[in-house]
C-alpha positions as CSV (number, residue, x, y, z in Angstrom):
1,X,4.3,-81.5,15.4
2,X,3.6,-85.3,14.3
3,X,0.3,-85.6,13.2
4,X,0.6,-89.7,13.5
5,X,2.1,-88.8,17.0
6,X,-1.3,-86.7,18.3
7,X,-3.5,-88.6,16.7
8,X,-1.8,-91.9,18.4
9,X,-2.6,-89.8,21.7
10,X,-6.4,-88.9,21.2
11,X,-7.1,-92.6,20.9
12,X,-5.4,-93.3,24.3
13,X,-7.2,-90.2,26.3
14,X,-10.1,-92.2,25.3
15,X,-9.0,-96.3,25.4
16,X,-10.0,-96.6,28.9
17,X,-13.3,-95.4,28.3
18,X,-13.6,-96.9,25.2
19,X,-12.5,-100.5,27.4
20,X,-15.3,-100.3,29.9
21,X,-18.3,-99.5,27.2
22,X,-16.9,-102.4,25.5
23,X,-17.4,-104.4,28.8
24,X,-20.5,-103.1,29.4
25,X,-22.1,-104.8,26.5
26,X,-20.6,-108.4,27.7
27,X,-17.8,-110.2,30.1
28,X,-14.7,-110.3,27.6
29,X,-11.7,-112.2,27.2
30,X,-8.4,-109.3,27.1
31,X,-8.0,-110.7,23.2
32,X,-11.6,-110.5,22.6
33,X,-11.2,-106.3,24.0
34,X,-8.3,-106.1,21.4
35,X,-9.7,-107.5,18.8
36,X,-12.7,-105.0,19.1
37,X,-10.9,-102.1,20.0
38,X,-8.9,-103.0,16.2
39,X,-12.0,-103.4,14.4
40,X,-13.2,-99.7,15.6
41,X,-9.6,-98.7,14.2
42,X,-8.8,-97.8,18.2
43,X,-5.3,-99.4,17.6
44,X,-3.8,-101.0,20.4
45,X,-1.2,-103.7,21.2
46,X,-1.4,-106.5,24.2
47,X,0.9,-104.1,26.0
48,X,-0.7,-101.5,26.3
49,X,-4.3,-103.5,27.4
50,X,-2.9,-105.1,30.5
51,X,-1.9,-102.0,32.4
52,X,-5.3,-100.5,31.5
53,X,-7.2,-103.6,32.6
54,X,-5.2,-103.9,36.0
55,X,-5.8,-99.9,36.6
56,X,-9.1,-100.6,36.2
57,X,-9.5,-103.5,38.3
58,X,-7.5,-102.1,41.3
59,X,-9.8,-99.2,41.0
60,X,-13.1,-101.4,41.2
61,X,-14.1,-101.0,37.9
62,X,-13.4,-104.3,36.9
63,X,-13.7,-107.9,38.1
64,X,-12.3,-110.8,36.3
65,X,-13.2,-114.5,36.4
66,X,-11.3,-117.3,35.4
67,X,-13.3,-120.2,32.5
68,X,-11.4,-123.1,31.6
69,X,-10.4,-123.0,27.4
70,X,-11.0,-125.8,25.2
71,X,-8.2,-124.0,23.2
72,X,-5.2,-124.3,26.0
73,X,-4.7,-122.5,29.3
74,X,-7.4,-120.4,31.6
75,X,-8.9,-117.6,29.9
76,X,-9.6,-114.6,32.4
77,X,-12.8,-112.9,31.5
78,X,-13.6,-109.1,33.0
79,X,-16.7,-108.1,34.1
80,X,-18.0,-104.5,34.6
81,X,-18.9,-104.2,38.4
82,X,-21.7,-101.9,39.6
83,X,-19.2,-98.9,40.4
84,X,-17.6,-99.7,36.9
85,X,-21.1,-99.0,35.3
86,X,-21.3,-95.7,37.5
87,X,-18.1,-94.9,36.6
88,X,-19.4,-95.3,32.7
89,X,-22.4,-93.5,32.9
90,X,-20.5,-90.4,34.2
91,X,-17.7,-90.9,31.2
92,X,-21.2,-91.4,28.8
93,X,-22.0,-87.3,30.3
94,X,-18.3,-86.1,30.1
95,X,-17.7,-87.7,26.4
96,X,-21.5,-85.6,25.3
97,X,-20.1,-82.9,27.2
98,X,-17.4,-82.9,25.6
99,X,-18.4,-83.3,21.7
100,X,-20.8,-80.8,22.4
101,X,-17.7,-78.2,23.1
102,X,-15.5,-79.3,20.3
103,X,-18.7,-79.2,18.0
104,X,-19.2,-75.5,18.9
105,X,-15.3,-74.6,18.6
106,X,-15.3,-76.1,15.4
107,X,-18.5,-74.2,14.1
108,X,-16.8,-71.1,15.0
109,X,-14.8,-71.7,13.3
110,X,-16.3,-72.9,10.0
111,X,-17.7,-69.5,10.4
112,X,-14.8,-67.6,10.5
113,X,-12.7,-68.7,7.8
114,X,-16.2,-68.7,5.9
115,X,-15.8,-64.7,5.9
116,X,-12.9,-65.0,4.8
């Protein structure tokens, strides 16, 4: 297996989750969402954001609004709506859920090749 390859596909089970907790701290401009996601070293590429932030939209997770730029063309700025923060708060239990599981697998074993 590629290790680069899995790891590449970890980050995307979690992008779009990653996306709307990014939101839920303030209306964002697409660039602004990539920019962050870099900086948490959640790699990601305009191409991949798009389809994301249109999924989400046509789900109701996500409004958008257009603001005028003093830096060239219309920016389009998403906003979390009310079943987007819903939506969050379940991913919030999932993701403690879910760290909770790997946590214990992983102790197990730690354990186990400690006998050894």
């Amino acid at each position: 297996m590629n290790l680069e390859n899995t790891k590449a596909q970890m980050r995307k089970g979690v992008l779009e989750y990653c996306i709307l907790s990014i939101l839920a701290n303030n209306d964002a401009y697409a660039s602004d969402i990539i920019k962050e996601l870099k900086e948490a070293r959640m790699i990601v590429v305009e191409g991949t954001m798009y389809p994301l932030l249109t999924r989400q939209k046509n789900a109701g997770l996500l409004s958008y609004r257009w603001e005028e730029s003093q830096q060239g063309p219309p920016r389009k700025y998403y906003t979390l709506t009310e079943k987007g923060k819903n939506f969050l708060d379940e991913l919030d239990k999932s993701w403690q859920d879910l760290i909770i599981a790997v946590e214990s697998i992983n102790k197990k074993r730690a354990y186990s090749e400690s006998d050894n």
